[in-house]
C-alpha positions as CSV (number, residue, x, y, z in Angstrom):
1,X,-3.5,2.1,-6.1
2,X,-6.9,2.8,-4.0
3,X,-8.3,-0.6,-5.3
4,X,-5.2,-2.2,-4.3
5,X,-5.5,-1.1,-0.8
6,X,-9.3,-1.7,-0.3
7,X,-8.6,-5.5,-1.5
8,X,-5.6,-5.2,1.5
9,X,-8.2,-4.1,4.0
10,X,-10.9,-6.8,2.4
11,X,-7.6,-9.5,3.2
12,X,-7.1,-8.2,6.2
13,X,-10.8,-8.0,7.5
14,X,-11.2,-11.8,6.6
15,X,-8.4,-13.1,8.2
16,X,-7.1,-10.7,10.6
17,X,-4.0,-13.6,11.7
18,X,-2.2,-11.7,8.3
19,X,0.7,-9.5,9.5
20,X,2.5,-6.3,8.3
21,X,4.7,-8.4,6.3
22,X,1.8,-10.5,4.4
23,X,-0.3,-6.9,4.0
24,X,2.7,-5.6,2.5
25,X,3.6,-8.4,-0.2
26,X,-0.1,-8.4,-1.3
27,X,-0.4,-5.1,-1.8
28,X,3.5,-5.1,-4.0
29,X,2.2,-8.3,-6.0
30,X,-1.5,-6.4,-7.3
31,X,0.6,-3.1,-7.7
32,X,3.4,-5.1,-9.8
33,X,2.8,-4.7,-13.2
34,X,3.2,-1.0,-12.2
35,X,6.8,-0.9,-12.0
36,X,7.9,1.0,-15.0
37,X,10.3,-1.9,-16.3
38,X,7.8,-4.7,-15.9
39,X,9.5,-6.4,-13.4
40,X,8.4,-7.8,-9.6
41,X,10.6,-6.2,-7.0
42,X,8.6,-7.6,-4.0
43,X,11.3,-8.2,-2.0
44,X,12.1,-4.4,-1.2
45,X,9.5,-1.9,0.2
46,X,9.9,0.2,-3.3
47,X,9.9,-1.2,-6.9
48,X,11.2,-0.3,-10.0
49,X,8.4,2.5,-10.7
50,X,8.6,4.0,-6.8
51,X,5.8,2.6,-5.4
52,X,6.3,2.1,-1.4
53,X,4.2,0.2,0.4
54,X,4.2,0.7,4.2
55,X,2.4,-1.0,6.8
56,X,2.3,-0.6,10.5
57,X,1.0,-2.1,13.7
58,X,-0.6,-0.1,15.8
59,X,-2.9,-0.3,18.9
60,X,-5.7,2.9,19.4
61,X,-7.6,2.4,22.5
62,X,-7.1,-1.1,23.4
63,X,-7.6,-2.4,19.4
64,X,-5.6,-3.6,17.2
65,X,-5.0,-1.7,13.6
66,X,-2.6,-1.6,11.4
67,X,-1.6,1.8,9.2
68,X,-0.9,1.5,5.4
69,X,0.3,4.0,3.2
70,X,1.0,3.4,-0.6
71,X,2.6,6.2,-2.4
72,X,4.4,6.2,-6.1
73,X,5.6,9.3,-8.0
74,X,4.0,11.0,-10.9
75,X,5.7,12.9,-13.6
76,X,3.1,16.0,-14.3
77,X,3.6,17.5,-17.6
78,X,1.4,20.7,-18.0
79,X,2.7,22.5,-21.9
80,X,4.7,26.0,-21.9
81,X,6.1,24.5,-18.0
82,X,8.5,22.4,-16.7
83,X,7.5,19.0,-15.4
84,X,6.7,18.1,-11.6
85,X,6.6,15.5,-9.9
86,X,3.8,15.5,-7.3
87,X,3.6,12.0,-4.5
88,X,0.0,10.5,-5.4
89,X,-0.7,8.8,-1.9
90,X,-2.9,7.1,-0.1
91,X,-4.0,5.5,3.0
92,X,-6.0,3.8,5.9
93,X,-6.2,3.1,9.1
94,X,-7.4,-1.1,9.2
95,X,-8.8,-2.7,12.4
96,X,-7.5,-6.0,13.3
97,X,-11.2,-7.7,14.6
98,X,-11.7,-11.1,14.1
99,X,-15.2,-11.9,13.9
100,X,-15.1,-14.2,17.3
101,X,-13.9,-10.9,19.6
């Protein structure tokens, strides 16, 4: 899920014309064969296994970034206890910089 997200930012640092939309759908296709069923569900923000991808546009100070979170649940399953489920999630703040500005 990290990896997947540092390739996002990698994308996004080398052509910084992607938008929110293409970040997202990257991110959904290298997380797909995650979804508990097998299957691609990159037309939603969540697939089959729960994993959301969000991505936001944002300016901080006169530059551009964008904000994505990825998150999926997690069964825990410790013996003598009762299973939890915890939201394993992470995320980054991107700058939008092309490498002319």
């Amino acid at each position: 899920m990290s990896y997947a997200l540092s390739r996002a930012v990698r994308v996004l640092n080398l052509d910084p014309t992607q938008n929110t939309d293409d970040i997202a759908t990257f991110i959904k296709t290298y997380l797909a064969g995650y979804a508990s069923d097998g299957s691609d569900d990159s037309d939603d923000s969540e697939s089959a296994s729960g994993i959301v991808v969000s991505v936001i546009s944002t300016t901080i100070e006169g530059t551009d970034y964008m904000k994505i979170f990825v998150s999926f649940p997690f069964d825990t399953i410790i013996p003598y206890s009762s299973t939890s489920l915890l939201d394993l999630r992470v995320e980054t703040i991107a700058p939008v910089v092309s490498a002319t500005k």
